[in-house]
N, C-alpha and C positions, 0 to 999 in steps of 0.2 A: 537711719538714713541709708543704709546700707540695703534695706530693705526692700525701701522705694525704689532703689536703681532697680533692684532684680527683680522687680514688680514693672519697673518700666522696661529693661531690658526685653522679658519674656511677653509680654503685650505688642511692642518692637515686632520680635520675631513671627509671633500668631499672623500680624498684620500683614509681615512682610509674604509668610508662608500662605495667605490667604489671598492675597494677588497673584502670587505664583500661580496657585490652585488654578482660578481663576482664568490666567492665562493658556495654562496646558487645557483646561477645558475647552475653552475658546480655538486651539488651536487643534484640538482634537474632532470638533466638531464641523470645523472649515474642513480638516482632512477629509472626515465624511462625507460633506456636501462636494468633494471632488468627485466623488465615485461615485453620482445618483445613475451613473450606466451601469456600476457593480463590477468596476476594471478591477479589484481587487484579488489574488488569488482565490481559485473556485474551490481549492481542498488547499488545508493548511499539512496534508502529510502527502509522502510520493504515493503513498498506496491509498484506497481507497478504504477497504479492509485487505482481500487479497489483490485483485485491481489496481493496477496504477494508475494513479490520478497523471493529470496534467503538472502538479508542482514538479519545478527544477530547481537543483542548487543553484544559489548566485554563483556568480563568478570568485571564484578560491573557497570555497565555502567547502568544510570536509564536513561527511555525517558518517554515525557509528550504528550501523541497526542492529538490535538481538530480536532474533522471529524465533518463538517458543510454541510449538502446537505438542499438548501432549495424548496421548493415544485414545481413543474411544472412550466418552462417558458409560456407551452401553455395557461396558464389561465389570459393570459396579467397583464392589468391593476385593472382586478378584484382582485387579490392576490398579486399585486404588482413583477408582474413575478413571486410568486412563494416565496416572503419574508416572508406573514404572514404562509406558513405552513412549516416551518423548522423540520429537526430531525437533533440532533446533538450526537454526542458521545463524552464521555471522557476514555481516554485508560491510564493505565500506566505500563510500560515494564521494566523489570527490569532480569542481569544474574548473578547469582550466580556462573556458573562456564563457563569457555572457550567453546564457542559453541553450549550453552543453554540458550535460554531467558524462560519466565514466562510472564504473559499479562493479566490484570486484566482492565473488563472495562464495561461501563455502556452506550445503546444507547434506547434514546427517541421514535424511533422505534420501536413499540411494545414492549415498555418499557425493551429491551433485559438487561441481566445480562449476561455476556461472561467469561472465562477463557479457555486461551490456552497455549500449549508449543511449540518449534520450537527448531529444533536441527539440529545441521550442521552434514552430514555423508561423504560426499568426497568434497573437494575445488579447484578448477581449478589448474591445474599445467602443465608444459612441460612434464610428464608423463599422465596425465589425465584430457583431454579437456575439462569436465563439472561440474558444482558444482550440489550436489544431497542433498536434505534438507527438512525434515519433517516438516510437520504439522497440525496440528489438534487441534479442538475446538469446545467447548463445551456450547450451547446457552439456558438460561432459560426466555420462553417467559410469562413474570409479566403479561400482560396483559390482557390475556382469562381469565374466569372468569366461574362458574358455570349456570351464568344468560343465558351466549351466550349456554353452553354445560354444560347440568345438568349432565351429568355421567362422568365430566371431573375428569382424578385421575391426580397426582402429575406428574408422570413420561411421564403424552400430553405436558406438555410445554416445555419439551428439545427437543433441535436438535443439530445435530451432523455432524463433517465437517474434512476428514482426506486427506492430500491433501502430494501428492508425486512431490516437485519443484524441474525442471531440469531447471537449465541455463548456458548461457555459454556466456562472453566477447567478439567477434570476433575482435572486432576494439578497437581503444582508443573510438569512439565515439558512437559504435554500441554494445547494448545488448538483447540479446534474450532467451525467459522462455516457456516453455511447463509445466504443471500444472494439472497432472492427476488428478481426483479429486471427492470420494464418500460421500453422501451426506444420511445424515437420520432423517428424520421429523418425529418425533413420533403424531405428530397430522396436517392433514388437512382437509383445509374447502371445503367440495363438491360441494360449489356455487362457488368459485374459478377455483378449477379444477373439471374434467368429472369424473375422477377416482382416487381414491386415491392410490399413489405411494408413500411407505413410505422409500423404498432406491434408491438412485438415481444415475448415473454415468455420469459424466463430464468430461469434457478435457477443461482445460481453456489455452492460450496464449497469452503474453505479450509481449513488446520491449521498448529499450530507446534508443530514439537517441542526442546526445550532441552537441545543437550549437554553446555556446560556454562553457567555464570553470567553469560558473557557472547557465547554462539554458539547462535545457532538454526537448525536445518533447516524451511523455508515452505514450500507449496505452496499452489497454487491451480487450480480447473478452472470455466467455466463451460459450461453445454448449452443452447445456444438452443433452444426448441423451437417457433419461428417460421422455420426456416431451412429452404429449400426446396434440394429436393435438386440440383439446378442452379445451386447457389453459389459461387461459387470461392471464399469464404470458410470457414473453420473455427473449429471451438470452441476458446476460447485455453486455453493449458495451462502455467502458467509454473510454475515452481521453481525457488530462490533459498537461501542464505544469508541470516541477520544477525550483523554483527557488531558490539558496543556499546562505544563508544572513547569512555568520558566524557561530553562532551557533544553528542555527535550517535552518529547510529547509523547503520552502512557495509551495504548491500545488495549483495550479487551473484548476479544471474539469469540465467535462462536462458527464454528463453518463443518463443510461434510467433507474436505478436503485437507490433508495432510501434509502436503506439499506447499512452498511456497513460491516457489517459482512456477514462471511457465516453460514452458509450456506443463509441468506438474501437474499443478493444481487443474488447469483446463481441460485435458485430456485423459487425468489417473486420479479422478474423484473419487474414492472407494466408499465412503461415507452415503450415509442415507438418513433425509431430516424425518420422512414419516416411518421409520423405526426407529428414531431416539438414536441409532448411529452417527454421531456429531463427534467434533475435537474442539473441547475448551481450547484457548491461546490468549497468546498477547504479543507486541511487537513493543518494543522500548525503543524510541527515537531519538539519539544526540547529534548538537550541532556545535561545531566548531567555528 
């Protein structure tokens, strides 16, 4: 007798769990049929690989980023691919109100000190095909020193990065970003570059494509067109993996650029993809 209940019990449940089922399908599938415009966030991370996407934190939402690039694959087995010369950074994000985050963060890279903001200004919608979103940030380089430049004043070590992001959904698994983008280095080194260019104009572009539900293929390019041909700098060109583990999401890239901020990475790309000079990485993304 005892038997039968736990036989009817467990049948009970199956049934019960199988309308459940049933119903979150049901309601998962209406959700989708809301968004046949594709209003849906166009990148599920802030960056795109190095690129920032159009995502904002919600409103009180903290995130915790580790950005790990470590040094040149081309140096083999002398640097161990590139493991003994890492820079990494730590970020943390945090919004105070709907459609504004704040981003305080610290990279090994020329020992940067960062703070920036990002604001949402139009959101994709079946009235208005593109989400449009500011940002800009603000870099203090720790590292110069008056040894390297004896008439260094306080206000060489900033730079400056204000970036106008257009994207837009097309598909459930297709998204794509255009990234105007001016650039201003109050100090550079004239063994690096021919001539000193302290504002710079960019256009950077991005894409994600979804293979499946929780794995995307990133890419990202940007083209200075402030870059004089006696640069030993290049246009960064990273591409990357995401991969979505619950509550944080796992990046793995590949880029010519070392840096992770901008203006860094945009303007001091030392990295070259047709000689194998590239920087494995990854970015680890938590959300709070």
């Amino acid at each position: 007798m005892i038997k039968i209940k736990n036989i009817i019990f467990i049948l009970t449940m199956v049934g019960n769990f199988i309308c459940f089922s049933q119903d979150d399908l049901l309601a998962e599938l209406e959700s989708e049929a809301e968004y046949t415009s594709y209003e849906l966030p166009a990148f599920k991370t802030m960056t795109i690989v190095n690129l920032q996407s159009t995502k904002i934190a919600a409103k009180k939402e903290f995130y915790f980023f580790v950005s790990h690039r470590f040094g040149s694959v081309k140096d083999g087995f002398e640097t161990l691919f590139g493991l003994d010369n890492a820079n990494t950074k730590i970020q943390f994000v945090y919004s105070f109100f709907e459609g504004v985050q704040f981003s305080l963060s610290r990279e090994s890279w020329r020992q940067t000190y960062s703070g920036s903001v990002k604001y949402n200004i139009v959101k994709q919608s079946s009235e208005f095909g593109l989400n449009l979103v500011g940002f800009h940030i603000a870099n203090i380089n720790a590292e110069i020193n008056e040894d390297l430049f004896p008439e260094l004043e306080t206000s060489d070590r900033w730079s400056f990065a204000h970036q106008l992001l257009i994207s837009r959904r097309f598909s459930e698994k297709f998204s794509f970003q255009l990234a105007p983008t001016y650039i201003r280095e109050n100090l550079q080194d004239l063994r690096a570059v021919a001539e000193a260019n302290y504002n710079q104009f960019a256009l950077g572009g991005g894409g994600r494509f979804k293979l499946s539900k929780r794995i995307s293929i990133n890419a990202d390019y940007v083209y200075n067109f402030s870059r004089d041909g006696n640069n030993i700098y290049n246009n960064p060109l990273s591409i990357g993996v995401d991969i979505e583990t619950g509550g944080h999401v796992f990046q793995i890239l590949f880029s010519n650029a070392q840096s992770t901020n901008e203006p860094g990475f945009i303007s001091n790309a030392g990295g070259d993809w047709s000689e194998g000079d590239i920087f494995f990485g990854f970015n680890i993304v938590r959300v709070f």
